[in-house]
C-alpha positions in Angstrom: 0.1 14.8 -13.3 -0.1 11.2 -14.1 -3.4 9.2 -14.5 -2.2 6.8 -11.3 -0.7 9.4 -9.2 -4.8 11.0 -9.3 -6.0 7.7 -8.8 -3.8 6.9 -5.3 -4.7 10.5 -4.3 -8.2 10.3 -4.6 -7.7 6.6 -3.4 -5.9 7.5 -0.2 -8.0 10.7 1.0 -11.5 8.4 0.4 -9.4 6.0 2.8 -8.4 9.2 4.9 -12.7 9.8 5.0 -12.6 6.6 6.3 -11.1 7.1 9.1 -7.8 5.7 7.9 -9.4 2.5 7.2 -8.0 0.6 4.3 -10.3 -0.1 1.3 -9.4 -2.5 -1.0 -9.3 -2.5 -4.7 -12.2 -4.9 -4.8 -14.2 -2.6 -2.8 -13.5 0.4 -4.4 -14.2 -1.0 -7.5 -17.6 -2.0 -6.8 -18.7 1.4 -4.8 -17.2 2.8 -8.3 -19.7 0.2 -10.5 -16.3 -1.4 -12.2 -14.0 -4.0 -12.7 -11.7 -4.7 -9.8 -9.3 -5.5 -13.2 -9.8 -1.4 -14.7 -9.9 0.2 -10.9 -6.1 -1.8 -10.6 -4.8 -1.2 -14.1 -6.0 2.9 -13.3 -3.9 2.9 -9.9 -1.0 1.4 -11.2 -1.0 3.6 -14.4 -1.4 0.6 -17.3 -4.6 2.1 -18.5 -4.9 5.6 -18.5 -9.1 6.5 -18.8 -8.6 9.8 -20.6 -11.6 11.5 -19.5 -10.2 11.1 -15.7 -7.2 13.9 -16.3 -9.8 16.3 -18.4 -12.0 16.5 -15.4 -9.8 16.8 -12.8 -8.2 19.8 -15.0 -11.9 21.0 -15.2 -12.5 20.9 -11.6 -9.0 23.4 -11.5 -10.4 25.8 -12.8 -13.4 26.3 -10.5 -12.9 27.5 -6.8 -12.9 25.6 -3.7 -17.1 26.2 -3.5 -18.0 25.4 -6.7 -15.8 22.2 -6.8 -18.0 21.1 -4.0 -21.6 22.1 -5.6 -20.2 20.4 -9.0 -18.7 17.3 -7.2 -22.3 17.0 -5.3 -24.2 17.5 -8.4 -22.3 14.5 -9.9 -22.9 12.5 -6.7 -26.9 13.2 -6.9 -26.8 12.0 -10.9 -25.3 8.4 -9.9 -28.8 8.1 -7.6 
């Protein structure tokens, strides 16, 4: 899988969460804590953040339940 295909994924079912409501780059970019710049080069595959394709293999390994303990886990550490 491509670095920008994850990216639009993720991008599309947070939008999806949203109740279909777009979110701009801008936007994401500052819930994420970075440049609107990086979260646009990420999307359209110019930069490529290596960690980002590690984790997601990572989280492939686990099953649906502990995806969600690990993801929530990670959530709690960014408060």
């Amino acid at each position: 899988m491509k670095i920008d295909d994850l990216f639009n994924i993720l991008h599309n079912a947070i939008e999806s969460e949203n109740n279909g409501k777009k979110i701009s780059l801008q936007d994401m970019a500052n819930n994420l804590g970075i440049s609107m710049r990086t979260y646009q080069d990420w999307k359209l595959g110019r930069a490529k953040p290596q960690a980002a394709g590690v984790v997601i293999k990572m989280l492939g390994k686990l099953d649906d339940d502990e995806i969600i303990r690990a993801v929530r886990k990670i959530n709690r550490l960014g408060d």
